[in-house]
N, C-alpha and C positions, 0 to 999 in steps of 0.2 A: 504494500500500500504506500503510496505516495502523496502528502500533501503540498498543497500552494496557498502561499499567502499574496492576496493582491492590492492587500495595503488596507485591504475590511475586514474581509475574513478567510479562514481557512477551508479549502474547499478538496476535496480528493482529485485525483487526474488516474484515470485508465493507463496503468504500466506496463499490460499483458502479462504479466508474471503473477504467480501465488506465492513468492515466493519472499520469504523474510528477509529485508533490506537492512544493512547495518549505518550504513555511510553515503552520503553524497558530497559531492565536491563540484565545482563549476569554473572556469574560464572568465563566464559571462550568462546573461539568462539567455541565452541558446546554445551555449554548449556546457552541458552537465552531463556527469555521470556519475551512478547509482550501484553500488555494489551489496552483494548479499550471499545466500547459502547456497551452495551446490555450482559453486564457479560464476553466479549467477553477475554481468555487467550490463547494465541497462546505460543508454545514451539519450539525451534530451535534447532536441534539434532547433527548440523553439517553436514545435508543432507538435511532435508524437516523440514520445521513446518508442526506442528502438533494441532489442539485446545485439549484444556485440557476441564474438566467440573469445571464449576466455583461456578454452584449451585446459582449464582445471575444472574437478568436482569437488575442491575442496570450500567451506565458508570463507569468504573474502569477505575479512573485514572492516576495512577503511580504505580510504584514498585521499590524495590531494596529488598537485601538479604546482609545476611552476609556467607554462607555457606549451601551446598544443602540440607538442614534441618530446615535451616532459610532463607526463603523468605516470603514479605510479601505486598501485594496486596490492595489500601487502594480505596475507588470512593463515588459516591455518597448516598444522606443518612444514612451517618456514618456507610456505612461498610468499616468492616476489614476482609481480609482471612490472612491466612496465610500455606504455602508451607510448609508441614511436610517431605517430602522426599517423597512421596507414595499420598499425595491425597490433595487437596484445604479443610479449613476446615474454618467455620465463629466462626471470635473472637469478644469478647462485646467492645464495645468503651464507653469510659465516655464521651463522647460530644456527642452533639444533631446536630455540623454542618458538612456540608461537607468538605471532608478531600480530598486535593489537591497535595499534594507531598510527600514522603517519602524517609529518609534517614540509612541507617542502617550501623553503625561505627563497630558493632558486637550481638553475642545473646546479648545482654544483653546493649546495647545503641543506640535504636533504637528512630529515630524521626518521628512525621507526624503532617505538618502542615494542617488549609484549612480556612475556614469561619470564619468573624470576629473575627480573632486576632488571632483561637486557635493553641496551640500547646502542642502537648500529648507525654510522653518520654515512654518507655517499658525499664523496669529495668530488663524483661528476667522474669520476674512472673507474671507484669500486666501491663496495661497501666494508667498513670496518669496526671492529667489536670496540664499544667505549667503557673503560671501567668504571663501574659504581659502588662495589661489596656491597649493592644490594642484591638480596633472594627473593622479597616481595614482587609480583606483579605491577606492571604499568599500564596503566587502560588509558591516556591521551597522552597529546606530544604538542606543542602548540611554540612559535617563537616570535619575535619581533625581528630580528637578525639574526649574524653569524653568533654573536657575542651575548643573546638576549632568547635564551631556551627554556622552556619548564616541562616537566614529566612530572606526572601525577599516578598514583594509584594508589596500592598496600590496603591492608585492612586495618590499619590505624592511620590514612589520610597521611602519606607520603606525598610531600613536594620538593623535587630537584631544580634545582637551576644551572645552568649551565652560563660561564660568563667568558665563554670564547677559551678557554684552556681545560675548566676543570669542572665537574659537576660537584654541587655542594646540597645537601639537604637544608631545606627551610622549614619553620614552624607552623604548622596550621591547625587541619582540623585532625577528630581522635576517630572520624569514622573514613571509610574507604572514598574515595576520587576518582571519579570515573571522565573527566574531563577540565578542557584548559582553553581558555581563548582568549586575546585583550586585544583592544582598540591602541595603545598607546604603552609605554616603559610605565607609567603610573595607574594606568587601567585596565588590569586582568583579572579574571573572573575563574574561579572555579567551582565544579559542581560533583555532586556525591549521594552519597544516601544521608538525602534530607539536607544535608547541608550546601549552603552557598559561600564561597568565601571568595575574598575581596582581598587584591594587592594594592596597593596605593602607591608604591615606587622605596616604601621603608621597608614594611610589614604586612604580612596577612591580618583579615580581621575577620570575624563568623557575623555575614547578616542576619536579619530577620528573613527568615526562609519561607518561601512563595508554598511550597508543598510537603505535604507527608506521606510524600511515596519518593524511592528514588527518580534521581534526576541522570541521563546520561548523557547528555549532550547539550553545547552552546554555540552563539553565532550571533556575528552583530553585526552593524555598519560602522558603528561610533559608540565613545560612553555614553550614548544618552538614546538608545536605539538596539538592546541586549536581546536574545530570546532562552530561554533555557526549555528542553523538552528532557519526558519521563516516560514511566510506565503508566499504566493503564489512563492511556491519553493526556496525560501532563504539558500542558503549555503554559509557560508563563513568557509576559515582556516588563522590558526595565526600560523607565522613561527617564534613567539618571537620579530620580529621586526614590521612586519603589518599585519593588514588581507586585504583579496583576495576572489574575490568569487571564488567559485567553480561552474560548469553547473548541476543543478540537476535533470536536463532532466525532471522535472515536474513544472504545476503550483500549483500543490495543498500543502496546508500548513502543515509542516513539523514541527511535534510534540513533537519528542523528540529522543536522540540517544545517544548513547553510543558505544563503542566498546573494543576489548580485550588487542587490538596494535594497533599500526600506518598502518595495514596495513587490517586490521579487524573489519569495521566499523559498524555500522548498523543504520538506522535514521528510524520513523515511521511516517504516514501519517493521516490525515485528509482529504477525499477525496472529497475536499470543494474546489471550485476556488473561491479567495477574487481579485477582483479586484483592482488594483493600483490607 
């Protein structure tokens, strides 16, 4: 299931598939693309998605790109594709675990977290293994630049930062983090089970939190323009001063989203009902 925001409301779009969507990523609002279970890669043209061939049956789950030549596709048992302009193509990964989120700042500064602790960089020639001694889990990846990285996960609300050399753990929240995104060095936003927390360029801080169901996923234009999506149909936006839900006309749990503007949204599905 696929939703669209068109700057009223949230409305579904026909994706052809049944099939649980984990991730969406976009160029621009005509070119996205949609990833999910069973190798599953959907394309958004600006008229219809479309599925691509992925050449995997494994869960794919995340994407992002830095340019229509570089996009790149990461799921389980350590695979990697990556989007050449023209066709999905499988790349080798130096880690044995599953890879959970991916970030891409440009060719050549590409991140992907997943499975106890790892995190692998692409320098635009290869992919290579970064030390953390963490064994926890990473579930987002999100940067500002080369110098300006966070990874998030653990089951006591693990945040990393990365400041161009070395990753360093920062304080936050004491439940698990499922995602990372910020408009600005002073405005990042992170989301979890239940929790919301907030960097402000010193320190984390715990808000008043929009919901009491997990939250997995974030996406904004600006500080003052946030969305945060959950399970059994969880939307909230942030207008810089609070968040509000929004009706997302489903109960099924809402995976991940992104969009081009404020007025051009897209959220993907999990067509799972979790009970309250």
């Amino acid at each position: 299931m696929i939703l669209k925001w068109d700057g009223r409301i949230w409305t579904p779009q026909s994706s052809g598939t049944s099939s649980s969507l984990f991730s969406v990523w976009g160029l621009d609002a005509n070119n996205l693309w949609a990833v999910g279970e069973a190798g599953t890669i959907l394309k958004w043209d600006g008229v219809v998605w479309n599925r691509q061939a992925s050449g995997v049956t494994v869960g794919l789950n995340s994407v992002s790109g830095s340019d229509a030549q570089n996009i790149w596709v990461l799921g389980s048992y350590n695979n990697l594709l990556r989007w050449n302009g023209t066709t999905w193509v499988s790349q080798p990964s130096p880690s044995s675990m599953e890879l959970l989120s991916i970030w891409c700042g440009n060719a050549n500064n590409v991140w992907a977290v997943g499975g106890a602790g790892t995190i692998l960089k692409y320098n635009g020639t290869e992919w290579l293994v970064q030390p953390t001694g963490l064994e926890k889990s990473l579930f987002g990846v999100w940067g500002i630049d080369a110098n300006n990285v966070w990874a998030v996960g653990g089951n006591v609300g693990v945040i990393l930062r990365y400041n161009g050399s070395v990753w360093s753990s920062q304080d936050g929240a004491d439940l698990k983090i499922f995602d990372v995104w910020g408009s600005d060095i002073n405005n990042v936003w992170a989301v979890g089970v239940v929790n919301v927390l907030k960097w402000d360029g010193r320190a984390w801080s715990v808000e008043a939190s929009p919901s009491e169901d997990w939250l997995l996923g974030l996406w904004g234009s600006d500080a003052r323009h946030v969305w945060a999506v959950g399970r059994t149909g969880r939307l909230f936006m942030f207008n810089g001063t609070a968040w509000s839900k929004q009706p997302s006309n489903t109960n099924n749990s809402i995976e991940g989203i992104w969009g081009s503007d404020v007025n051009n949204i897209w959220a993907v599905c999990r067509p799972v009902i979790f009970s309250d």
